[in-house]
C-alpha positions as semicolon CSV with decimal commas, in nm:
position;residue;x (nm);y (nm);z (nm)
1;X;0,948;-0,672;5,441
2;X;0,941;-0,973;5,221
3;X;0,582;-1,146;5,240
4;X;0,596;-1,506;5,129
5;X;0,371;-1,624;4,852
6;X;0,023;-1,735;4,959
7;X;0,038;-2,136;4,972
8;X;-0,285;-2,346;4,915
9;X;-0,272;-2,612;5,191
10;X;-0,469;-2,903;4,980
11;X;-0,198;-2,821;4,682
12;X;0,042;-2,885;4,969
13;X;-0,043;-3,198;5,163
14;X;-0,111;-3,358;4,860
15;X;0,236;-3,295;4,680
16;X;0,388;-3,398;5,048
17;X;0,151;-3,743;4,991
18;X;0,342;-3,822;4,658
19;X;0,674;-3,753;4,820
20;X;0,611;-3,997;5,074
21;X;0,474;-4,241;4,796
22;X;0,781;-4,207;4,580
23;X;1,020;-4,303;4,849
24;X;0,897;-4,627;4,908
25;X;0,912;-4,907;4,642
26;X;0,564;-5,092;4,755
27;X;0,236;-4,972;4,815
28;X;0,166;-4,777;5,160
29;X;-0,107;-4,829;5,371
30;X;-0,356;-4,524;5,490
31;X;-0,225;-4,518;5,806
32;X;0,142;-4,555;5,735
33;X;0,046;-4,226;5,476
34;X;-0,124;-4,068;5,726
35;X;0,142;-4,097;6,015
36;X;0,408;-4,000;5,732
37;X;0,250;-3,665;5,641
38;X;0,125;-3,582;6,037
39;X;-0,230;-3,533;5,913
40;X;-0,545;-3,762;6,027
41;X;-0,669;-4,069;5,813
42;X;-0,993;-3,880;5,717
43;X;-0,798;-3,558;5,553
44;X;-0,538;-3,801;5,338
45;X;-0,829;-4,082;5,278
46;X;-1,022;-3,755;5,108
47;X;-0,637;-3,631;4,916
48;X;-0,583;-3,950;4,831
49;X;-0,915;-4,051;4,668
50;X;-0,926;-3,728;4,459
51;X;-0,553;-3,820;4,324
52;X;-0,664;-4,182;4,258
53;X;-0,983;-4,055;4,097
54;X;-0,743;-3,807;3,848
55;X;-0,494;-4,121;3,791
56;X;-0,244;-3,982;3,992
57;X;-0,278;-4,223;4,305
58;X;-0,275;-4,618;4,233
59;X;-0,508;-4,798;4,507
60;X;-0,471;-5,179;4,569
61;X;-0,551;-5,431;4,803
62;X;-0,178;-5,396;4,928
63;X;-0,238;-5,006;4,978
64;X;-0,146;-4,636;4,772
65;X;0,142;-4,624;4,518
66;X;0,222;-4,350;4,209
67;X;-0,008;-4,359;4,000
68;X;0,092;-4,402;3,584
69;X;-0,016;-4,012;3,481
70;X;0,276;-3,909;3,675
71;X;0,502;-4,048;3,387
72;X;0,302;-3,840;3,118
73;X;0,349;-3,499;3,346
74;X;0,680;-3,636;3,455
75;X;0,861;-3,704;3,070
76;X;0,966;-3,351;2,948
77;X;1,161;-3,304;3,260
78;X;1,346;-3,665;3,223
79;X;1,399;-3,574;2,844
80;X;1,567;-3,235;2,990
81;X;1,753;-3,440;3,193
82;X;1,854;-3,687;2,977
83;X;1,986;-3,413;2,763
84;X;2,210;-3,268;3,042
85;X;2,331;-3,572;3,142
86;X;2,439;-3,729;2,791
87;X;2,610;-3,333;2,710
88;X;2,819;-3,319;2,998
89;X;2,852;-3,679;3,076
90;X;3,281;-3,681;2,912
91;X;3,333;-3,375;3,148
92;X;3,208;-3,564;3,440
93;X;3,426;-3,836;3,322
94;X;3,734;-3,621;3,247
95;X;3,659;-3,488;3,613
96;X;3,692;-3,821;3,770
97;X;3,943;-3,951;3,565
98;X;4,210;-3,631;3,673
99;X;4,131;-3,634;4,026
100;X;4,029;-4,045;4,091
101;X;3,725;-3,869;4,303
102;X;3,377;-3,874;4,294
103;X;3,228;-3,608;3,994
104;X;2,869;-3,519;4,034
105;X;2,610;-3,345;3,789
106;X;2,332;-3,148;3,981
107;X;2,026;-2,949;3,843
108;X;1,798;-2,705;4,072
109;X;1,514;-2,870;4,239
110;X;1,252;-2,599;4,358
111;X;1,341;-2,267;4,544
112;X;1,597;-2,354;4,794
113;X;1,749;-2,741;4,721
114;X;1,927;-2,888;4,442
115;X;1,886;-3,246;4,268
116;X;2,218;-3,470;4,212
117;X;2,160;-3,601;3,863
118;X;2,409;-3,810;3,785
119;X;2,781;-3,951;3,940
120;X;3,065;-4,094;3,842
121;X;3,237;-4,260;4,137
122;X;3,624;-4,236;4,238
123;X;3,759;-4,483;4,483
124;X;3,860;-4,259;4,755
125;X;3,743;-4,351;5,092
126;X;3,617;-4,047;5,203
127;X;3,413;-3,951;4,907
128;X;3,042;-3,945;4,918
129;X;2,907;-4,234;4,728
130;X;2,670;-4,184;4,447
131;X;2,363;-3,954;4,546
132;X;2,197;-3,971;4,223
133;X;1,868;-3,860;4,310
134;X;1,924;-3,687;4,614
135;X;1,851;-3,315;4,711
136;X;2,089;-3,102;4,947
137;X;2,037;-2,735;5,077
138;X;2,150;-2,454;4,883
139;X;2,349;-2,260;5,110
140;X;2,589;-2,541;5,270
141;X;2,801;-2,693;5,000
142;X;3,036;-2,585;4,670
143;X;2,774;-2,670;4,459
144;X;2,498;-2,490;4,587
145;X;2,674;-2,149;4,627
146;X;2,709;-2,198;4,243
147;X;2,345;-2,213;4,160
148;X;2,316;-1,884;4,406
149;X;2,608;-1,756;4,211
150;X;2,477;-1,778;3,897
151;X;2,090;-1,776;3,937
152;X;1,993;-1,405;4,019
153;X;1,636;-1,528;4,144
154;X;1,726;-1,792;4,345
155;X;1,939;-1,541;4,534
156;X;1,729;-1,289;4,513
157;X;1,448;-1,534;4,692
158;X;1,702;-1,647;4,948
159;X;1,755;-1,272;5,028
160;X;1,457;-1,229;5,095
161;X;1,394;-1,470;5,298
162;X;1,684;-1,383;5,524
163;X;1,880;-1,708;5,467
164;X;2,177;-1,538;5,306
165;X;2,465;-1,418;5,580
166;X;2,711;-1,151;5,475
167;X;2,983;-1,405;5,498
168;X;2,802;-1,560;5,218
169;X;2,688;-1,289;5,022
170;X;3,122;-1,195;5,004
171;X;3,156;-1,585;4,919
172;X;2,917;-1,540;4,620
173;X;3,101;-1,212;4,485
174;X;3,403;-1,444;4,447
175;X;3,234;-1,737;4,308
176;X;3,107;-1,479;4,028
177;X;3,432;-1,346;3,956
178;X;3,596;-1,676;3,980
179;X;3,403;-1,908;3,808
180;X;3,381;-2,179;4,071
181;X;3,316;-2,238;4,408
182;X;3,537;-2,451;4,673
183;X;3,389;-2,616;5,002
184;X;3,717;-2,660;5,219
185;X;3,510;-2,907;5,517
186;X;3,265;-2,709;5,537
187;X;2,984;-2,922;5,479
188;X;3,172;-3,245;5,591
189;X;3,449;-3,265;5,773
190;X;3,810;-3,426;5,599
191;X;3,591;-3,338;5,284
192;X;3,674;-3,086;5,037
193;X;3,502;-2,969;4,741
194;X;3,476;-2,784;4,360
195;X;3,201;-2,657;4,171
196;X;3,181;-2,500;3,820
197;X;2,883;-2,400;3,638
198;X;2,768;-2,522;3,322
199;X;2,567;-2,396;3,019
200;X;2,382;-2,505;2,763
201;X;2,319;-2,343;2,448
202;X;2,407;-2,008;2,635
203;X;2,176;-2,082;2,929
204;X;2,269;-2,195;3,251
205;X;2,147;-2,540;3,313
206;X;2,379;-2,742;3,593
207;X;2,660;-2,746;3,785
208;X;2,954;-3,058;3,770
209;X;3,145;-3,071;4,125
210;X;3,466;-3,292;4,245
211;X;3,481;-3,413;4,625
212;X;3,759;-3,597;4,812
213;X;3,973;-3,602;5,124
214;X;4,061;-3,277;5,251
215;X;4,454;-3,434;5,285
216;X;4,457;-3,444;4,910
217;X;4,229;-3,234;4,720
218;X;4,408;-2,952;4,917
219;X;4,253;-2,578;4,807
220;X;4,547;-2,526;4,594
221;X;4,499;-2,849;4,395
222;X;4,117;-2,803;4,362
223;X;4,224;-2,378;4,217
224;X;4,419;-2,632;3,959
225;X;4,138;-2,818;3,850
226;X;3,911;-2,533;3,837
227;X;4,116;-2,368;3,517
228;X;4,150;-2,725;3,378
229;X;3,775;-2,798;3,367
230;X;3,676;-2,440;3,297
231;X;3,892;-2,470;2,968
232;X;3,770;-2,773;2,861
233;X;3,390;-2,773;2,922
């Protein structure tokens, strides 16, 4: 039986605290932190004061906010990034171009999510605007049964965590042999979608997707773009 890996709760309510901080432009108050995270004022007054004493936590008269040494611990992933973005960035425009839909660029974000880095928008009504900077769930979309696809571990995690069906496990053996991955409304309905995975320098870094109306990216048009942007990545 799979045991899940010991988690230090002071490790964990203060990474929740900077979540909270980074979603909000201004500063935050303690209470507002404190009703954000469900703990009491006295717990996050005591997280918060060790993070501001480290220079992780910025404390002002108007309240919390990031603090700078989260840029210095924070730049080799936005160089990574940057890199994956400006390498793929004419396939995500090629994609957008050839279907007039939505392209997206995603990279994995911890053990079970995935982070859309970058978008280049189609004018379709139904497509989902820009989500740069948004996570989504592994298991529900195209792009996410890539990662699973292609990232042994991530599965292998999932597995054992009992969040992988059969139906999905047979979905994964043909997104292997395929190369891609379709969503046909499955996360959203009238929405249909294609992944492929992409590699850098022989490793597997992202994945580029497509999504539009289910009334015209129909599963045999997506299958077409598939060997298009396979050959041309």
């Amino acid at each position: 039986m799979y045991k899940e890996p010991k988690r230090i709760q002071s490790v964990e309510r203060s990474f929740a605290i900077l979540e909270v901080l980074s979603r909000h432009p201004g500063p935050l108050t303690l209470q507002q932190v404190s009703e954000a995270v469900e703990l009491n004022k006295t717990t996050v007054h005591g997280l918060l004061a060790t993070m501001s004493e480290l220079g992780y936590v910025l404390r002002s008269k108007q309240g919390y906010s990031l603090g700078l040494r989260l840029r210095e611990l924070s730049r080799p992933l936005e160089q990574k990034d940057e890199a994956i973005r400006r390498h793929f960035s004419a396939l995500l425009m090629k994609m957008a171009q050839l279907t007039d839909n939505t392209a997206y660029l995603a990279v994995p974000s911890g053990a079970q999510e995935y982070l859309y880095l970058d978008a280049v928008e189609g004018d379709h009504s139904l497509t989902i605007r820009s989500p740069r900077g948004k996570r989504e769930g592994l298991t529900t979309s195209a792009i996410g049964k890539v990662f699973l696809a292609f990232d042994h571990e991530l599965l292998r995690r999932l597995r054992l965590l009992g969040q992988v069906s059969r139906a999905l496990e047979k979905e994964l053996q043909w997104v292997s042999q395929h190369n891609y991955a379709l969503d046909l409304e499955e996360a959203q309905a009238g929405l249909n979608c294609l992944a492929i995975p992409l590699y850098l320098n022989g490793e597997f870094v992202a994945v580029a997707g497509i999504s539009g109306g289910a009334g015209e990216l129909t599963r045999a048009r997506l299958m077409h773009f598939a060997l298009q942007f396979l050959t041309t990545k």
